[in-house]
LOSEBA-93248 format. One line per 2 residues: number of its first residue (from 1); their letters; for each residue y, x, z of N, C-alpha, C. Coordinates in nm, 3 decimals, always signed. Atoms other than C-alpha are relative to their C-alpha. Layout:
BEGIN
NUM	a	Y/X/Z/Y/X/Z/Y/X/Z; ...
***
This chain:
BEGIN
1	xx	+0.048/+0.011/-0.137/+21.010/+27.391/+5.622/+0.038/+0.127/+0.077; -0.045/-0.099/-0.065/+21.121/+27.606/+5.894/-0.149/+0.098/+0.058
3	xx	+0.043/-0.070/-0.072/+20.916/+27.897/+6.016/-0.017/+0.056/+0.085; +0.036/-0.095/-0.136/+20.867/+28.034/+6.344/-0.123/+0.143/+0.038
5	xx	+0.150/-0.100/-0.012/+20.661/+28.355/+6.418/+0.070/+0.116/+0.122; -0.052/-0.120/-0.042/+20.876/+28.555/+6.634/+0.139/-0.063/+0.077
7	xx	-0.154/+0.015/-0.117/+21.092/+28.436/+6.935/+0.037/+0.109/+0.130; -0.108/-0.122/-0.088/+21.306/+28.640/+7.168/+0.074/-0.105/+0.112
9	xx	-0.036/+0.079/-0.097/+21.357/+28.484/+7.487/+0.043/+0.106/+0.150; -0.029/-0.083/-0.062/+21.539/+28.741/+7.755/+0.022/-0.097/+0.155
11	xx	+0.016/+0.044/-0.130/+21.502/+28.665/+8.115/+0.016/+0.083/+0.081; +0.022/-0.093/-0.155/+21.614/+28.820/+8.506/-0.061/-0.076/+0.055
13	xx	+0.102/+0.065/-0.112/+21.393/+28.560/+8.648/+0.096/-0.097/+0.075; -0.056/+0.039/-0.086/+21.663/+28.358/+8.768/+0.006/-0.179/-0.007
15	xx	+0.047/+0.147/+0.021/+21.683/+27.968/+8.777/+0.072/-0.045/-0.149; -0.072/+0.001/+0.125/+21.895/+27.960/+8.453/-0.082/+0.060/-0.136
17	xx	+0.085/-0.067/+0.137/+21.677/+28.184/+8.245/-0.125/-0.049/+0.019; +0.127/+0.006/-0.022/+21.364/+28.038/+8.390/-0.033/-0.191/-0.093
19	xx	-0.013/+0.063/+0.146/+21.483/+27.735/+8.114/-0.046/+0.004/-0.074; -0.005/-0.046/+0.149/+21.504/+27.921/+7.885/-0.143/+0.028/-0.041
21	xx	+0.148/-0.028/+0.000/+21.156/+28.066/+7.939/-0.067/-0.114/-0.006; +0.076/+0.124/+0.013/+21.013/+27.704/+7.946/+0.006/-0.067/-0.101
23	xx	-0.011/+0.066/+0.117/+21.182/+27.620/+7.626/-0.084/+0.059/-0.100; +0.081/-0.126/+0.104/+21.047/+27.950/+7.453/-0.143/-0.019/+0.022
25	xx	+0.200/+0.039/+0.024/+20.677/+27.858/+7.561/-0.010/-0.135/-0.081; +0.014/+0.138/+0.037/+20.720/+27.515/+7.482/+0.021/+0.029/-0.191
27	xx	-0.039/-0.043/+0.180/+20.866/+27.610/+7.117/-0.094/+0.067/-0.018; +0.109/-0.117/+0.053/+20.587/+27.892/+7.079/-0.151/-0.081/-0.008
29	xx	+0.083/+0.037/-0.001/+20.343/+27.688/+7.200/-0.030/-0.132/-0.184; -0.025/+0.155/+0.093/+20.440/+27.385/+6.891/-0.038/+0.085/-0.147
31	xx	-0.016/-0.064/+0.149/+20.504/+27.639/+6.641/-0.106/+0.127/-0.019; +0.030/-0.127/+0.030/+20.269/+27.901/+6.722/+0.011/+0.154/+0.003
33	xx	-0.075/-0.153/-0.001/+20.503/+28.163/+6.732/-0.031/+0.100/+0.115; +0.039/-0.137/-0.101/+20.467/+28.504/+6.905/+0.137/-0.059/+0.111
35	xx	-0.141/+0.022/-0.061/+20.726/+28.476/+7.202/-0.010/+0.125/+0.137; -0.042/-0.087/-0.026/+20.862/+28.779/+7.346/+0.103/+0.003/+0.126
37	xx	-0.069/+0.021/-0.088/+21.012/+28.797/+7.698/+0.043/+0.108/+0.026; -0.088/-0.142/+0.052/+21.304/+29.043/+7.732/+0.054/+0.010/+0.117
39	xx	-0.090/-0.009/-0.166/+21.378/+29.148/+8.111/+0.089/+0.160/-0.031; -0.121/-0.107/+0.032/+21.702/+29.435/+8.080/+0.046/+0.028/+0.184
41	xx	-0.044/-0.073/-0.108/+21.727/+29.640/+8.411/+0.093/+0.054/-0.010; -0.134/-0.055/+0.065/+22.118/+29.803/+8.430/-0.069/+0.166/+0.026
43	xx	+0.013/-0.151/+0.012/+22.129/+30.152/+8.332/+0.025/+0.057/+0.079; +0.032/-0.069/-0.167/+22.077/+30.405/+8.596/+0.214/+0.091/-0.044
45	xx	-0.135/-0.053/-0.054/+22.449/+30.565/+8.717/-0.041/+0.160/-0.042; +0.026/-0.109/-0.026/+22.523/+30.945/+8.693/-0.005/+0.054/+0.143
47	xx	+0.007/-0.039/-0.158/+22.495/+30.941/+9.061/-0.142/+0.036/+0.014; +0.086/-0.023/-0.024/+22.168/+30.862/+9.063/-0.161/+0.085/-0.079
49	xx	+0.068/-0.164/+0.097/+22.052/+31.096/+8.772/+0.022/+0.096/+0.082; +0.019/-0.138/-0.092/+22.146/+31.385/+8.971/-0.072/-0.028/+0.125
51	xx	+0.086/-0.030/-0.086/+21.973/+31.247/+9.290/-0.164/+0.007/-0.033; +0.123/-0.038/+0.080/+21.654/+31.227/+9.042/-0.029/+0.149/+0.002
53	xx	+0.036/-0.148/+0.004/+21.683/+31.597/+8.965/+0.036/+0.077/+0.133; -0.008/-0.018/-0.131/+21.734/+31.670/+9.334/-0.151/-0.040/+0.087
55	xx	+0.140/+0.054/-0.038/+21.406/+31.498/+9.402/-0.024/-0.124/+0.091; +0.053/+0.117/-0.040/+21.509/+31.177/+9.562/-0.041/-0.109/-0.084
57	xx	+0.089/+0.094/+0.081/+21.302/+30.897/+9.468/+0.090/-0.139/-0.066; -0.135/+0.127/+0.005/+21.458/+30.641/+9.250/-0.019/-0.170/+0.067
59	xx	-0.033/+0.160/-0.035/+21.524/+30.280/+9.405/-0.088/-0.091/-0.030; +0.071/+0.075/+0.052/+21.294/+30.034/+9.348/+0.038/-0.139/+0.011
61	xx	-0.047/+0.132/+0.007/+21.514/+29.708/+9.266/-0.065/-0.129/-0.005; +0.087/+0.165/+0.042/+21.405/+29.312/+9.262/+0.000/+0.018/-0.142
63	xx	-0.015/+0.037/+0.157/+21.499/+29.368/+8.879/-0.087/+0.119/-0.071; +0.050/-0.090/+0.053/+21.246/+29.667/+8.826/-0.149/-0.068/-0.031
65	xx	+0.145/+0.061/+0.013/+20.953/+29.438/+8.819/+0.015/-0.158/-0.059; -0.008/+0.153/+0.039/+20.811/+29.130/+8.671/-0.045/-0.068/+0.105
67	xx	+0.019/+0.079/-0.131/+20.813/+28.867/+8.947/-0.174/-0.064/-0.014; +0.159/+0.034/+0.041/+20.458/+28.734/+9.049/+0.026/-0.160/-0.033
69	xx	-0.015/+0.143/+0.046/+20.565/+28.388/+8.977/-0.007/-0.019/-0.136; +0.009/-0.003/+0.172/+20.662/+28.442/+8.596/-0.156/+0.102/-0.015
71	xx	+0.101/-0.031/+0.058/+20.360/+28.652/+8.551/-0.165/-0.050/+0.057; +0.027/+0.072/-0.005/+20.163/+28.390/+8.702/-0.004/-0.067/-0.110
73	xx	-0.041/+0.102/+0.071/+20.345/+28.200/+8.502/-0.068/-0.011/-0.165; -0.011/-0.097/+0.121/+20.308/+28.426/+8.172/-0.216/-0.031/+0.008
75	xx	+0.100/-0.029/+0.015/+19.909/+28.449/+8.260/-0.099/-0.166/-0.074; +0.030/+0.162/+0.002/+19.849/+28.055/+8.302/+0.003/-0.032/-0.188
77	xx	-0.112/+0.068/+0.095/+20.064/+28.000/+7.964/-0.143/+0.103/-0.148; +0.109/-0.040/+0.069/+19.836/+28.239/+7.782/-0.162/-0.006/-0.002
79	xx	+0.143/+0.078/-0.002/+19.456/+28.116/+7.895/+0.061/-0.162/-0.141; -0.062/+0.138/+0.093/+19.639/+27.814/+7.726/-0.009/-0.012/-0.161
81	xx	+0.001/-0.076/+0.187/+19.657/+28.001/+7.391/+0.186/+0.062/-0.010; -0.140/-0.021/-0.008/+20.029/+28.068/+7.422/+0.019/+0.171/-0.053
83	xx	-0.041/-0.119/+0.004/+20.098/+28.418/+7.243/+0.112/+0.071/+0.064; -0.122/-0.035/-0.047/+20.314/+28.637/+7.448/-0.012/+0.140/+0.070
85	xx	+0.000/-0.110/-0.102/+20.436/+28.931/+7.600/+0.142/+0.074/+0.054; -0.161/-0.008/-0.042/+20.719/+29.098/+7.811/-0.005/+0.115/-0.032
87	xx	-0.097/-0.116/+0.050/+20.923/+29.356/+7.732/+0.089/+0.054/+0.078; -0.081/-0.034/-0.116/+21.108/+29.552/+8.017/+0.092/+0.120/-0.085
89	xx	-0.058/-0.106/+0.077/+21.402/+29.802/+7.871/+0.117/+0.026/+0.116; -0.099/-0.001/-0.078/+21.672/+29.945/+8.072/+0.157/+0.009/-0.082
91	xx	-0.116/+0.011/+0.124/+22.050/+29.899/+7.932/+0.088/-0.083/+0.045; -0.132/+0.113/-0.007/+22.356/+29.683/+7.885/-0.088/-0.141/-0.061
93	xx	+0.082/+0.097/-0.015/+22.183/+29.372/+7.874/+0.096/-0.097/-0.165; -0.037/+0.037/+0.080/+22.422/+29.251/+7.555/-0.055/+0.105/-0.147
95	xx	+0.019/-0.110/+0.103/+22.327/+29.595/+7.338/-0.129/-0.049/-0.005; +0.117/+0.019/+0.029/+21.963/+29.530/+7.421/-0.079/-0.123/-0.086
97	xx	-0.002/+0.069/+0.109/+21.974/+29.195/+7.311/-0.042/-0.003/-0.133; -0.054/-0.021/+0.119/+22.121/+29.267/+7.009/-0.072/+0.088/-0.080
99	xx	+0.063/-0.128/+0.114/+21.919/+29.574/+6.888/-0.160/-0.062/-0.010; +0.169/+0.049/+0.049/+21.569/+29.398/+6.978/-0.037/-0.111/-0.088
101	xx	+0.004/+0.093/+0.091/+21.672/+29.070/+6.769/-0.057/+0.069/-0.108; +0.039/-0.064/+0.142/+21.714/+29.318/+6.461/-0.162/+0.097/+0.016
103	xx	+0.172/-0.076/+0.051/+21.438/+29.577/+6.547/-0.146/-0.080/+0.004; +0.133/+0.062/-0.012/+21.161/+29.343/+6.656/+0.000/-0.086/-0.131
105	xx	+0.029/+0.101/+0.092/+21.248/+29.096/+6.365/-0.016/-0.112/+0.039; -0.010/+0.144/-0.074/+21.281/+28.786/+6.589/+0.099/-0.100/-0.131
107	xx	-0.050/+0.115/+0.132/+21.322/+28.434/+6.389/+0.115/-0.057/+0.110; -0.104/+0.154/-0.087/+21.520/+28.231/+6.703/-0.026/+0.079/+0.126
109	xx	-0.050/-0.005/-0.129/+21.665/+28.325/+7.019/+0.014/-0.094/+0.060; +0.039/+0.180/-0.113/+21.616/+28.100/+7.330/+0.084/+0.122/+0.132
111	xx	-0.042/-0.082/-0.119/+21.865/+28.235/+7.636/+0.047/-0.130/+0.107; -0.047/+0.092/-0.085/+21.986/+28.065/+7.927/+0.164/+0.032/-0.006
113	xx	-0.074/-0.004/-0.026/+22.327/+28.042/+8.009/+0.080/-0.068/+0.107; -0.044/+0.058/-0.122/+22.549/+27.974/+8.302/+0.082/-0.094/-0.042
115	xx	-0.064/+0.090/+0.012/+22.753/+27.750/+8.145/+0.168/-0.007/+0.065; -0.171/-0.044/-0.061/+23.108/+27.910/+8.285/+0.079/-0.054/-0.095
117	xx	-0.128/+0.058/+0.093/+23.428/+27.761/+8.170/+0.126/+0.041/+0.071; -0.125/-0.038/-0.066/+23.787/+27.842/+8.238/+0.031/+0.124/+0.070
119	xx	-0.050/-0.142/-0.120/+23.897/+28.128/+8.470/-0.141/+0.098/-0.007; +0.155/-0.036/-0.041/+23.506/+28.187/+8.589/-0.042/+0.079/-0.192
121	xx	+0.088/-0.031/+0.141/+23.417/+28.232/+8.191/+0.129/+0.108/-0.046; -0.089/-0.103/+0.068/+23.759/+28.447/+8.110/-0.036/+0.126/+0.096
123	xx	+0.014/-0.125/-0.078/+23.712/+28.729/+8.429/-0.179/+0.042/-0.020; +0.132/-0.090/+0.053/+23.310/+28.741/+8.381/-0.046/+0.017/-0.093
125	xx	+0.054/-0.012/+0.182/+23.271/+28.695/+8.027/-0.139/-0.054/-0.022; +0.140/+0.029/+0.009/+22.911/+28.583/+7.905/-0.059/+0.063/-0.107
127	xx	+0.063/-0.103/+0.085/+22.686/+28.776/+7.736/-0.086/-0.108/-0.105; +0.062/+0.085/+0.067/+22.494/+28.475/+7.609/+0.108/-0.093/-0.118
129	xx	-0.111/+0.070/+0.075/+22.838/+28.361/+7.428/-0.008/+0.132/-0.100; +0.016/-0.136/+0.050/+22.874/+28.755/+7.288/-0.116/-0.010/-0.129
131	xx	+0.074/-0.042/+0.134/+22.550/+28.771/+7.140/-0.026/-0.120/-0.054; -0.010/+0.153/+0.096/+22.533/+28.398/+6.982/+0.097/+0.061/-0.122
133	xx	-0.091/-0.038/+0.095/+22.809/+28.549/+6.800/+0.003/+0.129/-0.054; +0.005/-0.166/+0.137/+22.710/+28.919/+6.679/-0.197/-0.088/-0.043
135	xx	+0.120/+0.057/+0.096/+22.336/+28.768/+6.584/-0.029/-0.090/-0.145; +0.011/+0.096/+0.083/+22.205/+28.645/+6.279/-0.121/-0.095/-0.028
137	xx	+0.096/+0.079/-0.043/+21.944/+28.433/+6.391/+0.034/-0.142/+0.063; -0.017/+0.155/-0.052/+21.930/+28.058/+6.495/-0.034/+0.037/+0.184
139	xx	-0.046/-0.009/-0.138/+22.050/+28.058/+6.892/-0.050/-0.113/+0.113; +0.018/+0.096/-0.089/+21.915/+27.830/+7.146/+0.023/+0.008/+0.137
141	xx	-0.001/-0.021/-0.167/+22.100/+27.814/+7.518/+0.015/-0.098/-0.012; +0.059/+0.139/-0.090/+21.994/+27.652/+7.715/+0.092/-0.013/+0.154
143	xx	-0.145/+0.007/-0.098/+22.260/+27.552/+7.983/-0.085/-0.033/+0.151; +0.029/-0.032/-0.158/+22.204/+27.608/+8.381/-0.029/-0.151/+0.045
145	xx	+0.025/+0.137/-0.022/+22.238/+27.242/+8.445/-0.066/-0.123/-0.094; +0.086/+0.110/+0.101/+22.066/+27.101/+8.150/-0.084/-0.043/+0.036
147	xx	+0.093/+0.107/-0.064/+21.829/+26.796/+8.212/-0.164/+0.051/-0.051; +0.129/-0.023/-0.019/+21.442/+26.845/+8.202/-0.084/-0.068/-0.091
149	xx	+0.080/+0.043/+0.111/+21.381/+26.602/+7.903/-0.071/+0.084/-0.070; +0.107/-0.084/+0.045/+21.221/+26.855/+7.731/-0.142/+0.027/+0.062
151	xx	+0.154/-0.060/-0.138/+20.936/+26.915/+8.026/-0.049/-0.100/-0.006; +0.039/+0.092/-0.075/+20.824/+26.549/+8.057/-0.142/-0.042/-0.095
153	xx	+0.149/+0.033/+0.041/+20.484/+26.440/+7.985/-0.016/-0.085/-0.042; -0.018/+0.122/+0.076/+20.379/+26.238/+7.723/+0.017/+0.033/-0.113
***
């Protein structure tokens, strides 16, 4: 029998990862499992390291916070019983991935993906293709346009 205790579900809040996040409750909720939401802010520039030690204030991006919708979302999901919690790290959003699979000990990855092909998938590359392929964990994307059977009641 398969075990679950430990999912890894990375999210920017966007309509693609917000899937993924619905699959990872939905799975956590079935199995129990802890489920771990992984938002990756990009690493700060050496520009704006030196305006740090200069004393201007740093930036305060849409991607420095958890949106009030998902933590809405996140609050609802746990009255429910739903174990969970987020995880904010700053980084290359493929390294972070990759190092919190192994350090946290995650059983199954749940990501979204844009679903790029051709040209679009050779100049931006996908990070959700990347780490499917350095992980050794069971992978679940979840594709941008995928249908909603999973959500339906009943």
């Amino acid at each position: 029998m398969i075990q679950l205790s430990k999912i890894l579900c990375p999210t920017d809040y966007s309509k693609t990862s917000d899937k993924a996040v619905r699959y990872a409750i939905e799975l956590g909720r079935k199995t129990g499992a802890h489920v771990r939401f992984l938002h990756i802010m990009q690493p700060e520039n050496i520009a704006e390291k030196t305006a740090y030690s200069y004393g201007v204030a740093p930036r305060q991006g849409k991607d420095d916070v958890v949106t009030e919708e998902f933590r809405q979302l996140l609050m609802q999901e746990k009255k429910e019983g739903l174990s969970a919690e987020v995880l904010i790290i700053r980084g290359n959003p493929y390294d972070v991935i990759v190092d919190q699979v192994s350090i946290w000990g995650a059983d199954m990855l749940i990501m979204g993906s844009h679903g790029r092909t051709g040209l679009n998938r050779l100049l931006m590359g996908s990070v959700a293709e990347a780490v499917f392929h350095a992980v050794d964990i069971p992978v679940l994307l979840v594709k941008q346009g995928s249908k909603e059977k999973a959500f339906k009641e009943g």
